[in-house]
BABAZA-947883 format. One line per 4 residues: number of its first residue (from 1); their letters; for each residue x, y, z of N, C-alpha, C. Coordinates in Angstrom, 1 decimal, padded with zeros to 4 digits. Example, Ala and Ser with C-alpha at 12.3 -4.5 7.8 and 13.67 -1.06 7.14 Angstrom:
1) AS) 013.2,-005.7,007.8,012.3,-004.5,007.8,013.2,-003.3,007.8 ~ 012.8,-002.2,007.1,013.7,-001.1,007.1,012.9,000.0,007.9 $
//
This chain:
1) XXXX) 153.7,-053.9,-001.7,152.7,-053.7,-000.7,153.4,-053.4,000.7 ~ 154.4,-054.2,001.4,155.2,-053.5,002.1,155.9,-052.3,002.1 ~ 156.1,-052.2,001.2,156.6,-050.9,000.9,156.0,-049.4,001.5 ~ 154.8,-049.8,000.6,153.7,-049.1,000.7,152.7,-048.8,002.7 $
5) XXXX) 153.0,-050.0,003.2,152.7,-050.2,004.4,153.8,-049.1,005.9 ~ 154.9,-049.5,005.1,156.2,-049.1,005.8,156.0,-047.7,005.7 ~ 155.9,-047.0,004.2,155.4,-045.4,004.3,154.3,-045.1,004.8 ~ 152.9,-045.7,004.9,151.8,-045.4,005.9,152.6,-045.4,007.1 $
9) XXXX) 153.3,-046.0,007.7,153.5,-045.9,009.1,154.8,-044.5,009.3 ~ 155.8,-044.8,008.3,156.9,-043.5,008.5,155.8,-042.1,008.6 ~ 155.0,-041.9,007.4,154.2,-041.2,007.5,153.1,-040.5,008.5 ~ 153.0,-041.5,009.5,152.3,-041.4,010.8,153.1,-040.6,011.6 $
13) XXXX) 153.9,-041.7,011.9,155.1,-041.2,012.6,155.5,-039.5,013.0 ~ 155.5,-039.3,011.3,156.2,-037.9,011.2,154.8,-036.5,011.5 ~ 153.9,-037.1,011.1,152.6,-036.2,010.9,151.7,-037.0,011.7 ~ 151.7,-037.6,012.4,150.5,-037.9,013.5,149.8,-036.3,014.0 $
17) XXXX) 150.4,-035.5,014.5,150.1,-034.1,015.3,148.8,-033.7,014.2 ~ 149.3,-033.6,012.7,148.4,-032.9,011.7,147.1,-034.0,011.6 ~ 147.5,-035.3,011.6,146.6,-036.4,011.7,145.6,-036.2,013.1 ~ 145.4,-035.8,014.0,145.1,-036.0,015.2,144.2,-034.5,015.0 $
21) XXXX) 144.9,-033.6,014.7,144.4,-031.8,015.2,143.5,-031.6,014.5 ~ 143.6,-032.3,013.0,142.7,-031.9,011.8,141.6,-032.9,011.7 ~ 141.6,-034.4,012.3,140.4,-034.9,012.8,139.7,-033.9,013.9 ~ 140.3,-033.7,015.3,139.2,-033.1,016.0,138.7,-032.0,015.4 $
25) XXXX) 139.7,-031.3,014.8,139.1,-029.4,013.9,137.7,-030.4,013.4 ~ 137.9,-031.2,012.3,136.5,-031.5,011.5,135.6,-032.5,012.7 ~ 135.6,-032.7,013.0,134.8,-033.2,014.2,133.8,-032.6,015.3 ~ 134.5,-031.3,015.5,133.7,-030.5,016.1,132.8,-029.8,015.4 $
29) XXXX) 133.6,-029.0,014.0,132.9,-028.8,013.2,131.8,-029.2,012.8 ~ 131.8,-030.4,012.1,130.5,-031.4,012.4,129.4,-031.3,013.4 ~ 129.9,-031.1,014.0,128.9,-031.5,015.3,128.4,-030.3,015.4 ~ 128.9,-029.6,015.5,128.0,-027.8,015.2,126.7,-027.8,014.4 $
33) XXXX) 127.5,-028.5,012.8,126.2,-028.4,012.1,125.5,-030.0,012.5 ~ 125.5,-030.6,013.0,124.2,-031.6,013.2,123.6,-031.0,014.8 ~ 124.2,-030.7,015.3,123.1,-029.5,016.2,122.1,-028.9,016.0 ~ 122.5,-028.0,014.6,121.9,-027.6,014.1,120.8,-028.1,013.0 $
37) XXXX) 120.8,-028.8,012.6,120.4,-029.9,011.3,119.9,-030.7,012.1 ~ 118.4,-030.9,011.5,117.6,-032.7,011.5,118.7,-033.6,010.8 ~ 117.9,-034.3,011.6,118.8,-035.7,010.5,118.4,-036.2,009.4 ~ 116.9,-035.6,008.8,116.4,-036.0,007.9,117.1,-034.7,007.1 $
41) XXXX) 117.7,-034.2,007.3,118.4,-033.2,005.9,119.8,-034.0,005.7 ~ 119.7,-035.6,005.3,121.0,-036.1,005.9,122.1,-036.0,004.3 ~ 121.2,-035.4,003.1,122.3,-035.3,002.0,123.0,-033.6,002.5 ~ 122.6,-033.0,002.8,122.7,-032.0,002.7,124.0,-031.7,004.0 $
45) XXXX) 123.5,-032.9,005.0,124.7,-032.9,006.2,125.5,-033.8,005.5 ~ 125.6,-034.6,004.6,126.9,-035.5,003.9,127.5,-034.4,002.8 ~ 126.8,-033.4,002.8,127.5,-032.4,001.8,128.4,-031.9,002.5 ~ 127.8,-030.9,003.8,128.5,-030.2,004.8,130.0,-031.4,005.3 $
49) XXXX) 129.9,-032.7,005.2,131.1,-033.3,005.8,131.8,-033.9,004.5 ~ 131.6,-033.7,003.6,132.6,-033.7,002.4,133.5,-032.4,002.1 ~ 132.8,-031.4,002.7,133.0,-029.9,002.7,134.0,-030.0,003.7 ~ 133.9,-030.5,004.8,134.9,-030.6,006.2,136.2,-031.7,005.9 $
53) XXXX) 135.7,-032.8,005.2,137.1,-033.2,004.8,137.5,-032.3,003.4 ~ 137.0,-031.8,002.6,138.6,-031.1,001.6,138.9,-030.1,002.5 ~ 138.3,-029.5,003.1,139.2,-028.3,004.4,140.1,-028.7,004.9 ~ 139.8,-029.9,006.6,140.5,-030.3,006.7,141.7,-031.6,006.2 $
57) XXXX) 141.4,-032.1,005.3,142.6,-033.1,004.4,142.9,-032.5,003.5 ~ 142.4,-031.7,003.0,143.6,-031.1,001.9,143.7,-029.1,001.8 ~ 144.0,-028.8,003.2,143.5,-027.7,002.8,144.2,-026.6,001.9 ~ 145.3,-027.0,001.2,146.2,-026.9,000.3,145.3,-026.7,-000.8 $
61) XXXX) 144.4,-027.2,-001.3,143.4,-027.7,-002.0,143.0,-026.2,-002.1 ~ 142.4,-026.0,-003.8,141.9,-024.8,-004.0,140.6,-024.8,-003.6 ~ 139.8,-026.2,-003.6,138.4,-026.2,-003.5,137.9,-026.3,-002.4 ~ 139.4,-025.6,-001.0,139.3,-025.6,000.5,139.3,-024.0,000.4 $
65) XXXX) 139.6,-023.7,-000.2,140.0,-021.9,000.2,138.4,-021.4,000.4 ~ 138.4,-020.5,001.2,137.1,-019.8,001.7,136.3,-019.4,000.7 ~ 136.7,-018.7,-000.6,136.0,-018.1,-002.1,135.1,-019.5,-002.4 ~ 135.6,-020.8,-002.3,135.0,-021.7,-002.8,134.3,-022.3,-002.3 $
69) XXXX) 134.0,-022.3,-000.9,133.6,-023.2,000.1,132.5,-022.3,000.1 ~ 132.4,-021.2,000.2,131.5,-019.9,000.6,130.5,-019.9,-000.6 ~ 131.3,-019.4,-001.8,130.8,-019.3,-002.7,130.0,-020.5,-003.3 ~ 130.4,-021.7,-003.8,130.0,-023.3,-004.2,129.4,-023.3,-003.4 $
73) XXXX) 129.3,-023.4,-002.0,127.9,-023.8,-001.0,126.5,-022.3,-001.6 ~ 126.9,-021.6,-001.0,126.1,-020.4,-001.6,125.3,-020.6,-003.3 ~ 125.8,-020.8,-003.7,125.3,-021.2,-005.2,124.6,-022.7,-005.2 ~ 125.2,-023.8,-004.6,124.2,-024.6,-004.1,122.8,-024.7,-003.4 $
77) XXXX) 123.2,-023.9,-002.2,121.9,-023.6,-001.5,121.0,-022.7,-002.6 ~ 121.6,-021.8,-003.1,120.0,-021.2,-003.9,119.9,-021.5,-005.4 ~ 120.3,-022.4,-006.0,119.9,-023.3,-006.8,118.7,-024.8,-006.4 ~ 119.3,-025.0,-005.0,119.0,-026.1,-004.2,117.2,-025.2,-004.1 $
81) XXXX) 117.7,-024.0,-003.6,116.4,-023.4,-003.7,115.3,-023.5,-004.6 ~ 115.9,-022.5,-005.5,114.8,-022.1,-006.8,114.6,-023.6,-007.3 ~ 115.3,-024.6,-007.6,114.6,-025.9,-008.2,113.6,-026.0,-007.3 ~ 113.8,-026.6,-006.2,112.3,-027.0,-005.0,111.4,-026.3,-005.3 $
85) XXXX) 111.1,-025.0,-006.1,109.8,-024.2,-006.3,109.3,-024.8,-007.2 ~ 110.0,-025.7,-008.2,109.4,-026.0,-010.1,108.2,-027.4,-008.8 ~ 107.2,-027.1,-009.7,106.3,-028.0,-009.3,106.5,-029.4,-010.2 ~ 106.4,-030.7,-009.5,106.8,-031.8,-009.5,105.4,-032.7,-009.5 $
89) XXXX) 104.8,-032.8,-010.3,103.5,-033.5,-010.3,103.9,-035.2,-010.8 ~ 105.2,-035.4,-011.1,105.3,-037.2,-011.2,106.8,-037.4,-011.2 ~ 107.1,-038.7,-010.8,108.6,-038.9,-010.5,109.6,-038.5,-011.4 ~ 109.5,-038.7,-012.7,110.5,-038.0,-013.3,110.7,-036.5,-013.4 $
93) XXXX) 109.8,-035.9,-013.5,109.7,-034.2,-013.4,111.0,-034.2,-012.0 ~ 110.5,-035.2,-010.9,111.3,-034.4,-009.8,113.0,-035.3,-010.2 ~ 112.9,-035.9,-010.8,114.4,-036.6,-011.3,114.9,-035.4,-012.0 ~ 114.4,-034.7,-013.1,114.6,-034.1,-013.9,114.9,-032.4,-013.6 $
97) XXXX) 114.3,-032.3,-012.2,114.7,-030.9,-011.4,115.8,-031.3,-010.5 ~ 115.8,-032.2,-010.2,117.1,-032.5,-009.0,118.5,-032.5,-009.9 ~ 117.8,-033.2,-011.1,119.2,-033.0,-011.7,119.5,-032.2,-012.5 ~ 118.6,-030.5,-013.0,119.0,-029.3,-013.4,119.5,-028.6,-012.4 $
101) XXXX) 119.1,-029.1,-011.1,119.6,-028.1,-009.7,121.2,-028.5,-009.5 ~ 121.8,-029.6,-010.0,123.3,-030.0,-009.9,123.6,-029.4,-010.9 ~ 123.1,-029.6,-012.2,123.9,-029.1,-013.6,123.9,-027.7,-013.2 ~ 123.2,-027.0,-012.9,123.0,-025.8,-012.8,124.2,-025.1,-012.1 $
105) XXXX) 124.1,-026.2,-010.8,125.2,-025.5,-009.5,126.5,-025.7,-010.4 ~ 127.1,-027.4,-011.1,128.0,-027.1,-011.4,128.5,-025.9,-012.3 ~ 127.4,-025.5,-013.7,128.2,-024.7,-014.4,128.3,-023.3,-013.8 ~ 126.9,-023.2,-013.1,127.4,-021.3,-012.1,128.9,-021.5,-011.6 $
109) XXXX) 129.1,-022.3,-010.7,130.6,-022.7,-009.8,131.4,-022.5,-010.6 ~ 131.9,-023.0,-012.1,133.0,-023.2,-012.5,133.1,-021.8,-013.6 ~ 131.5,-021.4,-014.1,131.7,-020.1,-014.8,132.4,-018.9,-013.4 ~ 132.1,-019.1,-012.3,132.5,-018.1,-011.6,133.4,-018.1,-010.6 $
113) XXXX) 134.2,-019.7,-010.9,135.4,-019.7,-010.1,135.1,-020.3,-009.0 ~ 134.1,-020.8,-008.2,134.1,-021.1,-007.3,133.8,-022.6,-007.2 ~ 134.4,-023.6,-007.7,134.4,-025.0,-007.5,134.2,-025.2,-006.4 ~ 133.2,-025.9,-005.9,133.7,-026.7,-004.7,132.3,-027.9,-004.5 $
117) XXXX) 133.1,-029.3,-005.3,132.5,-030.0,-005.4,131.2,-030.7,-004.4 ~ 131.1,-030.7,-002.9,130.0,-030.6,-002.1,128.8,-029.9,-002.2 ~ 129.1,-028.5,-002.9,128.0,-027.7,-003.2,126.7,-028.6,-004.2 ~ 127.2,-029.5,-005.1,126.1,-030.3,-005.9,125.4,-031.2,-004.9 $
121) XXXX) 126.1,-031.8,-003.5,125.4,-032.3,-002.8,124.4,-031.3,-002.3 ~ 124.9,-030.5,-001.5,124.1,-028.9,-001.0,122.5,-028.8,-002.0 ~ 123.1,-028.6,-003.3,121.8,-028.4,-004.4,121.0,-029.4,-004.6 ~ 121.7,-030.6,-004.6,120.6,-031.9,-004.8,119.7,-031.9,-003.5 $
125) XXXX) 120.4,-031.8,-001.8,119.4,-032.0,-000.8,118.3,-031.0,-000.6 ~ 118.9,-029.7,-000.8,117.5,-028.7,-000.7,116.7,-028.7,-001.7 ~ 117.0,-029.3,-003.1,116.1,-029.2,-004.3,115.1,-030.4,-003.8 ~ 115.7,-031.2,-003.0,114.5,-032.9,-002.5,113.9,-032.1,-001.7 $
129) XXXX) 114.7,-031.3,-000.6,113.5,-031.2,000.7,113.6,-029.9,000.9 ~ 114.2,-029.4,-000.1,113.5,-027.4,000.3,114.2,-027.0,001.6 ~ 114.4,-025.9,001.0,115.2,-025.0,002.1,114.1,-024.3,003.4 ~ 114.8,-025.1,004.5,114.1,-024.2,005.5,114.9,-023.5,006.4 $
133) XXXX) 114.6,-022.8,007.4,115.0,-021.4,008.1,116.2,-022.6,009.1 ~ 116.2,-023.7,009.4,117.0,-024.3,009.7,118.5,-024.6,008.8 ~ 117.9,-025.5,007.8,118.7,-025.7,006.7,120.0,-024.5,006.3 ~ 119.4,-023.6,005.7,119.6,-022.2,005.5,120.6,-021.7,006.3 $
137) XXXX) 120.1,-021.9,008.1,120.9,-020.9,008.9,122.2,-022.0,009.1 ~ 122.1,-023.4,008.9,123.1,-024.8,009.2,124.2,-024.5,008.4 ~ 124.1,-024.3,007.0,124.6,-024.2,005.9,125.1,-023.6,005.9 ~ 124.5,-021.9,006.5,125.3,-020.3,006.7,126.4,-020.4,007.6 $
141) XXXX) 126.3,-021.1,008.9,127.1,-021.5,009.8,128.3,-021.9,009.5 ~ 128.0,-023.4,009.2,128.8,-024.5,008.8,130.0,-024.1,007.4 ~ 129.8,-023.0,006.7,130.8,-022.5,005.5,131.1,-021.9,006.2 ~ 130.9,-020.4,006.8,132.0,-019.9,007.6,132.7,-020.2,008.7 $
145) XXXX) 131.8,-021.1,009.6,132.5,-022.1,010.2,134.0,-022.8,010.0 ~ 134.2,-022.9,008.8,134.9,-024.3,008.3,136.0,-023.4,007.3 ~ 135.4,-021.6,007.3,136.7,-021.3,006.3,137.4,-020.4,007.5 ~ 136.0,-020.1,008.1,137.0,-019.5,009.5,138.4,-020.1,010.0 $
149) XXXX) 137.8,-021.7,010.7,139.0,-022.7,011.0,140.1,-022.7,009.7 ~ 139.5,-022.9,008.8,140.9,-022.6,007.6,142.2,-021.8,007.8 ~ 141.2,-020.2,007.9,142.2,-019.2,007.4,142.7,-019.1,008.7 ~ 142.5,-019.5,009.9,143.2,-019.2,011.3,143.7,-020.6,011.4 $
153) XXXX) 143.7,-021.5,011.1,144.5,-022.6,011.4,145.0,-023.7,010.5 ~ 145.3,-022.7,009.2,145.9,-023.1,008.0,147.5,-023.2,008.3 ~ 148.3,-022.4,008.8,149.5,-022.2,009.5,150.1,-023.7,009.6 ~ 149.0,-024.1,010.5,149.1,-025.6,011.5,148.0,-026.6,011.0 $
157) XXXX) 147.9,-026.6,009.6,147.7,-028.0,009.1,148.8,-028.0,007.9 ~ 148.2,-029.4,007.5,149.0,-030.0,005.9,148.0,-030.8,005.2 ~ 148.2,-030.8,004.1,148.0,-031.3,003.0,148.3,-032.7,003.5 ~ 147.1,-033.9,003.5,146.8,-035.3,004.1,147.1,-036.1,003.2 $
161) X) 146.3,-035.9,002.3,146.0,-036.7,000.9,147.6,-037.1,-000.2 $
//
């Protein structure tokens, strides 16, 4: 356990800079999309900040690269979509759409390469509360948003995790 303690701190030490730059990068980020975003789309903004930590903590990470982030949100949001149209006349029907709109997102994602595990959050929140011209424009933002910061300030991060 000290051991372990002693490396969290060498660790610090050495990489505080990447610790410090890659909180504010996702921090701002964030805050762009809850600008944007009600707070009652709050799975859909817990999707968008799961999305902002594998970027920034691991952006090493394949399921950080822009194809995945872009694409896996993209394939969430219109899965997220088309489910919310199946009419839901009693609770399980909508148990039972929420959770074709994940299975769905997962196997499109991985048949087409584009993992990126947040996107099932993305599918589950718009399949509850439907995509609207907010939602939609939050989500469009917030992925290129966040591969933008990637591919220009990938140079000057590291792999956290």
């Amino acid at each position: 356990m000290i051991k372990s303690f002693k490396k969290m701190v060498d660790e610090w030490r050495q990489f505080w800079r990447y610790y410090v730059l890659q909180s504010i990068l996702a921090t701002l980020s964030v805050f762009i999309v809850l600008y944007f975003l009600s707070l009652q789309n709050a799975v859909i903004i817990a999707s968008i900040g799961a999305t902002a930590f594998i970027v920034f903590a691991m952006p090493d990470n394949i399921t950080a690269q822009a194809r995945n982030v872009i694409g896996g949100q993209l394939v969430g949001l219109l899965y997220g979509f088309l489910f919310s149209l199946i009419p839901q006349p009693a609770l399980i029907y909508s148990i039972i759409v929420y959770s074709l709109a994940v299975g769905a997102t997962i196997f499109t994602m991985v048949v087409t390469d584009t993992e990126h595990p947040p996107a099932a959050g993305t599918a589950l929140g718009v399949a509850m509360t439907g995509v609207s011209l907010d939602v939609f424009i939050a989500v469009i933002i917030s992925i290129i948003l966040l591969s933008l910061i990637h591919r220009f300030f990938k140079s000057h991060m590291k792999d956290l995790t």
